[in-house]
C-alpha positions, 0 to 999 in steps of 0.5 A: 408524498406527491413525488412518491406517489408519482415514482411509485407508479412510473416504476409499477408500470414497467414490465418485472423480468425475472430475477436471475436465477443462480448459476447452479455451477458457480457459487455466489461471494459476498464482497464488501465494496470498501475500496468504493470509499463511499461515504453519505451519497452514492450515484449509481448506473444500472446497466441492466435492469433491476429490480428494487426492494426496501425494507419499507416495502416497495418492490419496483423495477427499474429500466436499464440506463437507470440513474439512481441516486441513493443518500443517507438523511436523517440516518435513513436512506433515499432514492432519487431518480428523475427528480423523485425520491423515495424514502427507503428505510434502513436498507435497500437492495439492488436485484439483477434481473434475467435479460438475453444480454446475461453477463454484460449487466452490472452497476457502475459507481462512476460514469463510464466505469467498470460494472459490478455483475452482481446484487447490491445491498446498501445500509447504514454503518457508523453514519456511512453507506455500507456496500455489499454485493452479492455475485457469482464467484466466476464473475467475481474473478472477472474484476479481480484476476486483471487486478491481481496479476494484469491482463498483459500477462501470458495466458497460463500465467493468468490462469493459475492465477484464477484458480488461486484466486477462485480457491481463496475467494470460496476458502472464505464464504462464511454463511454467519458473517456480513460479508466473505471478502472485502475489494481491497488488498486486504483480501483480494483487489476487486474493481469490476468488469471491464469487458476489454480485459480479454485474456484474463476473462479467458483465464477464467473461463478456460478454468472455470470450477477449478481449485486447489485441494489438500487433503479434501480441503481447500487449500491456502493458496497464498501469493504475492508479486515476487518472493526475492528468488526463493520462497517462503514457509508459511510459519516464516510468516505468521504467528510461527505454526505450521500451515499445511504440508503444501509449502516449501523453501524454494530457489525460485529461479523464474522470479530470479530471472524476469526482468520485472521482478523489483530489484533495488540497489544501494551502492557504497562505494570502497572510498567513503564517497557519496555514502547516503546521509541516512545510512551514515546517521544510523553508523553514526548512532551505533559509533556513539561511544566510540566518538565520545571515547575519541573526543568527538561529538556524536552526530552524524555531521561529526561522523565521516566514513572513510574507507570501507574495507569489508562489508558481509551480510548473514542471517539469524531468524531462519534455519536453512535452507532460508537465505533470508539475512537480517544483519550487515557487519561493515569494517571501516576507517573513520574520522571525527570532529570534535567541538571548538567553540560557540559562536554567537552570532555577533560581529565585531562593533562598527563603533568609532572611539572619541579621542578625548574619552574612551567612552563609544560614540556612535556614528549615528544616533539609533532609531528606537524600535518597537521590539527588541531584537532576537538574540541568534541561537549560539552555533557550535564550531567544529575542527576538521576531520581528524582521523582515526587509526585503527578500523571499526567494525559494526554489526548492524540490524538490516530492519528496518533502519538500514534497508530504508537508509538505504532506500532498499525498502519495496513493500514497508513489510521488512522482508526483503531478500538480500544479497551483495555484490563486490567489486573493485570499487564498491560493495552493492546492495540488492535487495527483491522480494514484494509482498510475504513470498509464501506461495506462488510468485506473480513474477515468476510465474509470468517467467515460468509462462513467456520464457519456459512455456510452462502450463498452469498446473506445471506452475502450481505444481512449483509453488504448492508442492504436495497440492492437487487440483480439482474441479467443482461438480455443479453446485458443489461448495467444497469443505473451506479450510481452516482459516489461519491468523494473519500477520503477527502485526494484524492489517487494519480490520475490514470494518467499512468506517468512513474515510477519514476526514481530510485535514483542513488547511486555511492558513494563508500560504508563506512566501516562497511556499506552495500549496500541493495535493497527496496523489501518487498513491492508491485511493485505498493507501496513505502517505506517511507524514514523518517527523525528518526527511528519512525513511527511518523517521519516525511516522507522525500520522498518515495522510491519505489521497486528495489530502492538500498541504503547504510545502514550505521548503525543500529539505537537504535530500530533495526528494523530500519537502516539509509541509504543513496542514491547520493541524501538524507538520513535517516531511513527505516524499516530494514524489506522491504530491502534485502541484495544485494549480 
């Protein structure tokens, strides 16, 4: 009590500035700071100052260069700031205050790191802080045009995307809800200011108001990082209906063009060498009945590929002009081996034979053990290859086996746009596309910027045919449109629970083994645990950032190694781990 007393009267001698009116020409967002993982405890700089309200009561002030700490104990909140604290309910909020530095003021979560322009509320959901703040959709634009497309981009390129980003930000402010948007890819990526980020915040500004309308509404302003060459229709992607007269399939040949547009390629080669392992496991399980019928086992190890003499791809999902394919037909002569025997592991006996019994003697007399020895597992043995006369031709599904045999996989989305190069020597594989392709592409729109000199409105023209742009009258929240269903497989929902708990990992650590950490991906991602070293395999369980595990060994295909945690066990991409020291 003595503590709160003591706060209380601190915060009540400050001077109370004025709360920050609304900007009359921008329209407030509400964002859910899911990315923040914020689970019990959060640690918070006010560069600004701020004004504080509990559910309880308690209205304050606090200077700015405030360090404030808030927690959850016994399922309600606590404040804490120079060594006081103060019970605060069930809910606090965080109210930015009017000041002449306008603009610059914000709450950063990390020491030095970006800040939030806006108003916090904390409360309490399923046991962990839950995070919403409330700000001006132009400063919102500010953390997220940098993120979303990246400040090294030409300056029309950035500007098309504040006004995609600004159109589908307002398309989702929804009164009757608890939030409009959450920080994550599952909406838009927001991260906060960083004042350095000059061009994009110039993007913003020089676009201020301006968004995409069809027909009096707002439009879906999809986007993506690049579409593979040609773009995308909406019911291409989502649930199969039709999504706005703003939509074509395109040639796309900005993002066709910029060489930082992802392109990955698989190489197989005419004489059957150096074909991936993965790739000849699943020609292998389509060639099942043709090993049986010829004697041979059907395994991937009794399976070679020994001439390919044809390899096509087509398509059966869309209806031109779409140059999306999902089938490959390879024609191939092959070769088999078939199962000789068992071998049991045994060698032959070192035991000498009496001259006057045929009874064994032994050279020398065996010490007794304390446990029996283990039988070896029987080993098969197999023939050479034997080959096989006539060709086999297969048609294959390219999703998802194939394009992750073949290491063709960018997004995990299974869309990727493929195409084949042949030459005197191999087939090609090239697959693009990053993300569903509806919209403008990232990509192509930097292209269509740096390489062809085209203005922000000459880009959105492109990409949403039929389109037209309009600028918001002071206060103006414009009609949204109706919102569309995601993906037929939906993404997680944006409930904030709490990150979940990493897995422990107490065992003592085997010889030859090491103990590594889950790094090399997003703090809002995860790494996919599989139960063989393929991309094919099948997904155990996924492991998120900071997870540790204990590498045990390296599997065939070095680029992936088997761990293990107290819990379960299997194969990662050697890649996304660091070493722990």
């Amino acid at each position: 009590m003595r503590r709160l007393i003591c706060l209380l009267l601190c915060l009540m001698l400050l001077p109370l500035p004025a709360l920050a009116e609304e900007e009359a020409a921008s329209p407030t967002i509400r964002v859910l700071l899911r990315r923040l993982n914020l689970t019990d405890c959060a640690y918070l700089t006010l560069d600004g100052p701020y004004t504080v309200a509990t559910k309880l009561g308690a209205t304050m002030t606090f200077p700015k260069g405030s360090e404030v700490t808030v927690n959850i104990r016994g399922g309600e909140l606590y404040l804490f700031y120079q060594g006081m604290s103060l019970q605060a309910g069930k809910e606090v909020r965080f109210i930015r205050n009017a000041s002449e530095a306008s603009g610059t003021e914000g709450i950063r979560f990390a020491k030095n790191g970006n800040f939030y322009p806006g108003d916090l509320k904390l409360t309490i959901e399923n046991g962990a802080l839950y995070p919403v703040m409330t700000l001006a959709v132009e400063d919102y634009l500010l953390g997220v045009v940098p993120y979303e497309m990246g400040d090294s981009f030409p300056l029309e390129a950035l500007k098309a995307q504040a006004i995609c980003a600004r159109t589908y930000a307002l398309s989702h402010v929804d009164p009757s809800d608890a939030y409009d948007v959450v920080d994550t890819t599952n909406d838009q990526v927001f991260k906060g200011v960083d004042l350095d980020s000059k061009l994009s915040i110039q993007a913003v500004q020089d676009t201020a108001g301006i968004v995409g309308m069809y027909k009096g509404k707002l439009a879906n302003c999809y986007y993506s990082a690049s579409n593979g060459g040609q773009t995308e229709l909406v019911e291409n992607v989502w649930s199969g209906r039709d999504r706005g007269g703003y939509f074509a399939i395109t040639d796309d040949p900005f993002d066709l063009e910029n060489p930082a547009s992802v392109v990955r390629r698989a190489k197989l080669n005419k004489n059957g060498q150096d074909i991936p392992a993965d790739f000849n496991a699943v020609l292998s399980s389509y060639m099942a009945d043709k090993l049986i019928k010829h004697g041979f086992e059907p395994l991937p190890k009794a399976f070679r590929i020994d001439e390919i003499k044809s390899v096509s791809l087509a398509g059966t999902k869309f209806d031109p002009p779409s140059r999306f394919v999902d089938e490959m037909t390879i024609t191939f002569t092959w070769s088999g081996k078939k199962l000789l025997t068992w071998y049991d592991g045994q060698e032959d006996s070192d035991e000498e034979i009496s001259l006057f019994s045929a009874t064994p003697v032994p050279t020398e007399t065996p010490e007794p053990t304390a446990e029996p020895e283990i039988t070896p597992e029987p080993q098969p043995v197999y023939s050479d290859f034997i080959p096989v006369e006539e060709e086999a031709t297969v048609t294959l599904p390219i999703f998802p086996e194939v394009i992750r045999a073949l290491g063709l996989s960018i997004s995990g989305s299974d869309n990727e746009m493929l195409t084949l190069v042949e030459t005197d020597d191999a087939f090609t594989l090239e697959a693009r596309r990053f993300g569903h392709g509806v919209g403008m592409s990232q990509r192509g729109a930097q292209w269509m910027a740096a390489a062809y000199g085209k203005q922000y409105h000459e880009i959105l023209a492109f990409y949403y045919p039929g389109m037209e742009l309009a600028k918001l009258a002071a206060g103006e929240l414009p009609l949204p449109t109706t919102q569309p269903e995601l993906a037929q497989t939906p993404p997680p929902p944006a409930t904030p629970t709490p990150r979940p708990t990493l897995m422990p990992v107490t065992t003592s650590i085997p010889q030859g083994a090491y103990l590594a950490s889950v790094e090399g991906i997003d703090d809002d991602s995860s790494l996919n645990l599989r139960q063989e070293p393929s991309l094919a395999s099948e997904i155990l369980m996924r492991l998120y950032k900071h997870q540790q595990l204990i590498v045990l060994e390296t599997a065939e295909d070095p680029a992936w190694v088997k761990v293990k945690t107290d819990v379960i066990e299997g194969y990662v991409m050697l890649s996304y781990l660091e070493k722990v020291k």
